[in-house]
N, C-alpha and C positions, 0 to 999 in steps of 0.2 A: 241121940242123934236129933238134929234140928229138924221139926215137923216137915217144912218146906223139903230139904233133900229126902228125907225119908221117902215123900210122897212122889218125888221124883224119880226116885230110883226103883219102887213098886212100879210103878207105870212104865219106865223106861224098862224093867226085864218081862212085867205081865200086860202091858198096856191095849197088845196086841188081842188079847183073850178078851178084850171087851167088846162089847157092837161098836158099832162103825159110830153110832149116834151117841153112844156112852163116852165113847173118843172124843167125839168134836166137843159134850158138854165138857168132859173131865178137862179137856186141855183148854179151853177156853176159861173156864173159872180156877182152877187150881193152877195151871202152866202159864198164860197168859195173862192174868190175875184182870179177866171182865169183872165186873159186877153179876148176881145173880140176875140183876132185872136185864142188864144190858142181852144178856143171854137171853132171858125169859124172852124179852121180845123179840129178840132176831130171828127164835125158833117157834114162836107163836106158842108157850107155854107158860105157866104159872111161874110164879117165881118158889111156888112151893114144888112145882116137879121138878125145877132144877135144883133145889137144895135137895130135895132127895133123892134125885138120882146120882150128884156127888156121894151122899152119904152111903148109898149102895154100890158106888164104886169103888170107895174105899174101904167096904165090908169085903169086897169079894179080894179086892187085891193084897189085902192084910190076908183072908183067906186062903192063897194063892202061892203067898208066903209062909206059913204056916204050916202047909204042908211041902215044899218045896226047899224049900232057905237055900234060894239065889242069891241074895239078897246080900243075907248070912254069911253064905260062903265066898260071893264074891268081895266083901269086903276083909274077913278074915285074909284071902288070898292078897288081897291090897296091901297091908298090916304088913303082912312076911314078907313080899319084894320089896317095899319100904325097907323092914329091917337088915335085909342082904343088900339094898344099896348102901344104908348105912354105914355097915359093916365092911362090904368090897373099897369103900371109900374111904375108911382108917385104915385097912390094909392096903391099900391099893392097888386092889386085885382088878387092874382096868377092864378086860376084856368082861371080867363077872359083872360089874360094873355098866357099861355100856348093855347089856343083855338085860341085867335091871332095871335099866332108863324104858329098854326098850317095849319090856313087859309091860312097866306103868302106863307109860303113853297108850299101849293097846289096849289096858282095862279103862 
């Protein structure tokens, strides 16, 4: 999986488990792609506390995962309504079909 979504989708199922100020770094440097120093200074810190308070918020949320597999399961679960719309759509099982539109759009 590409680094960028990976880190996306940690933060969008565990993102919530970090401080409030973990948040604003993480999503400003890794979501919004600032510069480290752009951050550094808007929050009146190093440009080394900001790199490593990324680096430990990406420790904790691979952690987070790891025990957890949200992650894991929600994309496994992706995978399978994928493959039932596939499949409702060779058969043309519409009504199975629309129900598997409907699931994706909700994941």
């Amino acid at each position: 999986m590409e680094k960028f979504v990976e880190q996306t989708l940690l933060y969008d199922f565990y993102g919530e488990l970090l401080t409030k100020r973990q948040q604003q770094v993480y999503e400003n440097v890794v979501l919004e792609d600032y510069s480290i120093s752009e951050v550094a200074e808007e929050l009146g810190i190093s440009r080394q506390g900001v790199h490593d308070m990324i680096k430990r918020c990406n420790k904790s949320l691979e952690e987070y995962e790891e025990k957890l597999h949200l992650v894991e399961k929600f994309i496994h679960i992706r995978e399978k309504v994928h493959e039932i719309h596939l499949l409702t759509a060779k058969y043309g099982a519409k009504d199975i079909e629309t129900i598997s539109n409907e699931i994706l759009e909700e994941l």
